[in-house]
C-alpha positions in Angstrom: -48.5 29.0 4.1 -49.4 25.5 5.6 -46.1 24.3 3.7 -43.7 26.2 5.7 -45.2 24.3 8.7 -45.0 20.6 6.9 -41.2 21.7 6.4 -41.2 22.5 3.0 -38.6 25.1 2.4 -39.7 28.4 0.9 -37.8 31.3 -0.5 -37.8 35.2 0.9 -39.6 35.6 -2.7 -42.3 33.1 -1.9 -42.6 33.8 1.5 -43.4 37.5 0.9 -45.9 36.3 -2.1 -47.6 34.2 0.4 -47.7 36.7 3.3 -49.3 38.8 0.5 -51.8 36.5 -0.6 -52.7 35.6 2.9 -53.4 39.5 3.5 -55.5 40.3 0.4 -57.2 37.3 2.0 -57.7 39.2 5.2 -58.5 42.3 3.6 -61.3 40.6 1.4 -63.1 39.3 4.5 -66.8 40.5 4.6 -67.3 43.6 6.4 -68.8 42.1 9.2 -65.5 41.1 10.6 -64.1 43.1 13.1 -60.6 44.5 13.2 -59.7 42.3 16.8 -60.0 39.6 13.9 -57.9 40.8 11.7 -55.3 41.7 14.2 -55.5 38.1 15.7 -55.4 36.7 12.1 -52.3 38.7 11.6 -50.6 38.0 14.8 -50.9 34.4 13.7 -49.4 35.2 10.4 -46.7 37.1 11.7 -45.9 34.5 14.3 -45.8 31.4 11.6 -43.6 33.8 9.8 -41.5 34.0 12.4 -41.5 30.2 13.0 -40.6 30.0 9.9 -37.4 32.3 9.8 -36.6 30.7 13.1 -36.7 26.7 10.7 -35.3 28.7 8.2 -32.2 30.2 10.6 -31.5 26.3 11.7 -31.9 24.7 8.7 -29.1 27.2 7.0 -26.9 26.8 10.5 -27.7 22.9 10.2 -26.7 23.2 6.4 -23.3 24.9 6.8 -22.5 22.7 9.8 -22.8 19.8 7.8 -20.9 21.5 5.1 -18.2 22.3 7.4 -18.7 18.3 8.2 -18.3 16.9 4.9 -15.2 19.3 4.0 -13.6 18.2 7.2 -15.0 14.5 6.3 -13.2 15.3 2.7 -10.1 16.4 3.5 -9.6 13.4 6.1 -10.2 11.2 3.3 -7.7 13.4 0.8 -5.0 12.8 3.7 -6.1 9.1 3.8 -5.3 8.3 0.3 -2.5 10.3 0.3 -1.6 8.4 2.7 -1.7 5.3 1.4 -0.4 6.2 -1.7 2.7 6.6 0.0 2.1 3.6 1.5 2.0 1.8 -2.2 4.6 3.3 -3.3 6.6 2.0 -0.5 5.3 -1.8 -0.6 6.0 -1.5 -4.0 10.0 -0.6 -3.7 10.2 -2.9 -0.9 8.8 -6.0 -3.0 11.1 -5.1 -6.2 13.9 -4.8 -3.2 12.8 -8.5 -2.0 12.5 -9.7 -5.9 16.0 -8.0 -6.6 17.4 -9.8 -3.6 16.0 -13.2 -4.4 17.6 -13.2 -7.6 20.7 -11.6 -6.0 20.2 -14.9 -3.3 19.6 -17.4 -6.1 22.9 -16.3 -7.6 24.5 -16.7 -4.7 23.8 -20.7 -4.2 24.6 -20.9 -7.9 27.8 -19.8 -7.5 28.1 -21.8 -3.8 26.9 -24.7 -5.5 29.4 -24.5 -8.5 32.5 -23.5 -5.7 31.5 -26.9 -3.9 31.2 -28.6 -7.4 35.1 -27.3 -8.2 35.9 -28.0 -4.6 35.0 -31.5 -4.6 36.4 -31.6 -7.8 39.9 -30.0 -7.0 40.1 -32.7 -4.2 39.6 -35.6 -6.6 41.8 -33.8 -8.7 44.7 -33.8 -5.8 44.0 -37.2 -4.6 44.4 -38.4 -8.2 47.6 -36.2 -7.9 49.0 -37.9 -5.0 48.1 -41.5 -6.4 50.2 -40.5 -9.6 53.1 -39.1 -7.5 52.6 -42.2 -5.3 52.8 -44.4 -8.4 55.4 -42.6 -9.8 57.9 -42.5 -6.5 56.9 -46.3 -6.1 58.3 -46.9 -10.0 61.0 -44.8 -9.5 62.0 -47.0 -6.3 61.1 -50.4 -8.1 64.0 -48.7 -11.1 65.7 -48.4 -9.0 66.1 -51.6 -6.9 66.3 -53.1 -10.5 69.5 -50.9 -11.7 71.1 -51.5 -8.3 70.2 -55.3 -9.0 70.9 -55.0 -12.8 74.6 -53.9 -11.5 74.7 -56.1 -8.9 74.6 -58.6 -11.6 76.6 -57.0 -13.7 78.9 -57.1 -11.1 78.8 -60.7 -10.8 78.8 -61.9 -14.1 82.2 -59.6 -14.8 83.7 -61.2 -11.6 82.7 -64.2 -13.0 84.0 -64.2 -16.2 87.3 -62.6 -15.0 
């Protein structure tokens, strides 16, 4: 009966088996006491009984508090991952996005770099062009100073010979 008051739970079945016990005690007492004792013994019993449903009461209402704790507690942390699950799965589409448009970006200087590359070579290209047509009109010219002078000679020499 003492363990009820060190706050060692006990069950209805061993509660009633000690209240029992504790009264076959009582009953087994020598003659010579008197029934005040008894009822004083038993008022004592009945009020640690009573102590005891009253621990009893606010252990079970501390228990399902705490229940109601931990499934709150539980279902906090269930939202939480949830949570961040969602929050992977996001930073995970938005880093293949940023891979995807790196290589998107890469391909994009390759293809500036090889424009500038055909760029600078389309202008040495043209200049070339120009220095041929430049060549070309300048040795068209000197052909022709040289036929007007060829006739010119020609010219002479028949008015010469004539």
């Amino acid at each position: 009966m003492d363990a009820c008051l060190l706050g060692v739970s006990m069950d209805a079945d061993t509660l009633s088996s000690e209240v029992e016990i504790a009264a076959e005690r009582r009953t087994a007492l020598p003659h010579a006491a008197s029934i005040g004792e008894v009822q004083k013994n038993t008022a004592r019993m009945l009020e640690k009984v009573e102590v005891y449903i009253g621990r009893s009461q606010t252990l079970e209402a501390e228990s399902a508090r705490l229940r109601e704790e931990f499934e709150n507690e539980r279902a906090q942390m269930d939202a939480a991952c949830e949570r961040t699950r969602i929050l992977e799965e996001r930073l995970q589409r938005e880093f293949e996005m940023s891979q995807i448009t790196a290589r998107i970006l890469e391909r994009i200087d390759a293809y500036i770099g090889r424009g500038q590359a055909l760029e600078a070579e389309n202008a040495r290209l043209r200049e070339e062009l120009e220095n041929e047509r430049a060549d070309k009109s300048a040795a068209f010219q000197r052909t022709r100073v040289l036929k007007a002078g060829s006739r010119q000679s020609l010219r002479e020499s028949r008015s010469r010979l004539r």
